[in-house]
C-alpha positions in Angstrom: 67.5 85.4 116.8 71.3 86.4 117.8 72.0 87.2 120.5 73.3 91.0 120.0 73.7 94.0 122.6 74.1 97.5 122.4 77.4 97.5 121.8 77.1 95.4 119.0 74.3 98.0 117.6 76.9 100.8 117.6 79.5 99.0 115.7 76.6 98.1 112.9 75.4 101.5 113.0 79.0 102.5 112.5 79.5 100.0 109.9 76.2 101.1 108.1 77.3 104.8 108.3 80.7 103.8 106.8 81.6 100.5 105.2 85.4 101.2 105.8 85.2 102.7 108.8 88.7 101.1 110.3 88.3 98.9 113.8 90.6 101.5 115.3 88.2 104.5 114.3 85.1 102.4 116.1 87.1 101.6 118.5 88.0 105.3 119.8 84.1 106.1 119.0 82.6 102.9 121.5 85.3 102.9 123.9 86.4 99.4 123.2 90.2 98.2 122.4 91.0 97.3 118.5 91.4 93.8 119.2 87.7 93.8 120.6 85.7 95.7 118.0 87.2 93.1 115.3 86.5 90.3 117.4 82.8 91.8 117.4 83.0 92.5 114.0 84.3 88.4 113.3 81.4 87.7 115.6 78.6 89.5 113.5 80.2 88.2 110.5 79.8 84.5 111.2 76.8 84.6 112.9 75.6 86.2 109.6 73.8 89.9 111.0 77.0 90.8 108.4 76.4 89.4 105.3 79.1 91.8 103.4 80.5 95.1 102.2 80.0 96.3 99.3 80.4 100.0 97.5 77.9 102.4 96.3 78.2 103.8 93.1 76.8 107.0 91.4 75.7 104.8 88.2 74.5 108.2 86.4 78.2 109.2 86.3 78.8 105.9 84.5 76.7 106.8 81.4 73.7 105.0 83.1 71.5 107.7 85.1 67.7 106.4 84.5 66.4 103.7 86.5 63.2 102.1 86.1 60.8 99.2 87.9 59.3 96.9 85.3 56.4 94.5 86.1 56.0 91.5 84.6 52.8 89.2 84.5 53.0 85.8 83.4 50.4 82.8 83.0 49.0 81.4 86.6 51.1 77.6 85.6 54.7 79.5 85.4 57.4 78.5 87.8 58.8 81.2 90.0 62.1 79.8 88.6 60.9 80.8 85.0 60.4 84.3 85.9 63.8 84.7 87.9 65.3 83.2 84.8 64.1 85.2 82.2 64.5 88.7 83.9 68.4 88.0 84.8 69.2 86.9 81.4 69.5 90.6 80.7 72.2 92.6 81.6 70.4 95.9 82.3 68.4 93.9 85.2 70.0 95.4 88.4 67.1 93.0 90.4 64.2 90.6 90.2 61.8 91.2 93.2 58.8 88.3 92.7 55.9 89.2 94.7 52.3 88.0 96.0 49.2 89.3 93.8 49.2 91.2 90.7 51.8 91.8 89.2 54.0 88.6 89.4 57.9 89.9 89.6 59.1 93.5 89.8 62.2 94.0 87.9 65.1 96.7 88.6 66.8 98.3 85.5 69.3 100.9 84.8 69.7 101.9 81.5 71.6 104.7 79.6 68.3 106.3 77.9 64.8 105.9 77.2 65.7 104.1 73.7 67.5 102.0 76.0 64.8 101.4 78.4 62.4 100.6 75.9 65.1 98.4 73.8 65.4 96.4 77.5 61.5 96.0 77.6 61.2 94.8 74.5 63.7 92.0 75.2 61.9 91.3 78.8 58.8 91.5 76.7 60.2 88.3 74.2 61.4 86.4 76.8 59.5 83.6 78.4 55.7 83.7 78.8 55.7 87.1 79.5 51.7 88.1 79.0 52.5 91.8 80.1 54.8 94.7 81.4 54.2 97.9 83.6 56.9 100.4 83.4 57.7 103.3 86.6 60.5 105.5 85.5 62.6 106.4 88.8 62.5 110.1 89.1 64.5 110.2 92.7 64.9 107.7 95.7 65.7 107.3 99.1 66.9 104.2 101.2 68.0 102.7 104.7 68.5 99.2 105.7 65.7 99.5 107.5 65.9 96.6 109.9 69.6 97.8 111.2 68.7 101.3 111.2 65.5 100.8 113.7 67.7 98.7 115.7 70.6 101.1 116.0 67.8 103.9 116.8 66.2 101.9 119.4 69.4 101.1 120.7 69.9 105.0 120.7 66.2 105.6 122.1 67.1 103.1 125.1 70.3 104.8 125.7 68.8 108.4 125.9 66.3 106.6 128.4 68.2 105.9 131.1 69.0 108.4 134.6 
């Protein structure tokens, strides 16, 4: 594991907060120079705790506001690589979660409609050695990156700890 301080927990927390929150911004905000939040920010980078930055986008604004999680069951003998492959040869398939048990992959889509939805099972349906699907319709959701946010709230928690 990396070797990271508190310091380094407020500059992901800041980072998490805002992806494009600029180094002199965090800098006023931890009490650090510039040149030393970036070289923290380099640090976390190539260490890989930062694996990226990306944008969030409101897809339903885009024409394609329903989301759905699709499981797929295939026969016992089918390579995990078989069921990654068939559920990213379609478009709609925003992610491919394969899991222990029963079901054997969850799949993330976002399509435009229900015709749509049920157009994209049918092809997940055809594909492969797909023996049978499970649709949940999205109806509202909620996220964190849960490992950084515990560690910036810990981090917090410690800090409100001492005298």
């Amino acid at each position: 594991m990396p070797d990271i301080d508190d310091i380094d927990h407020q500059v992901l927390r800041l980072l998490r907060e805002d992806g494009r929150r600029t180094f002199s911004e965090m800098a006023d905000r931890i009490g650090l120079s510039v040149a030393a939040v970036k070289r923290r920010v380099d640090r976390l980078r190539d260490i890989g705790v930062i694996t990226g930055f990306s944008v969030q986008i409101d897809y339903a604004k885009l024409g394609w506001g329903i989301e759905a999680f699709t499981e797929l069951r295939y026969p016992g003998t089918t390579p995990v690589s078989e069921i990654v492959r068939t559920a990213t040869d379609v478009a709609e398939v925003q992610a491919v979660y394969t899991i222990a048990g029963d079901p054997d992959a969850l799949i993330h889509v976002r399509v435009r409609d229900l015709g749509h939805l049920q157009q994209v099972i049918d092809r997940l349906r055809r594909a492969g050695d797909v023996t049978g699907t499970k649709t949940l319709l999205v109806l509202g959701s909620w996220t964190r990156d849960a490992i950084a946010a515990q560690a910036a709230d810990d981090h917090d928690l410690r800090a409100d700890a001492k005298p």
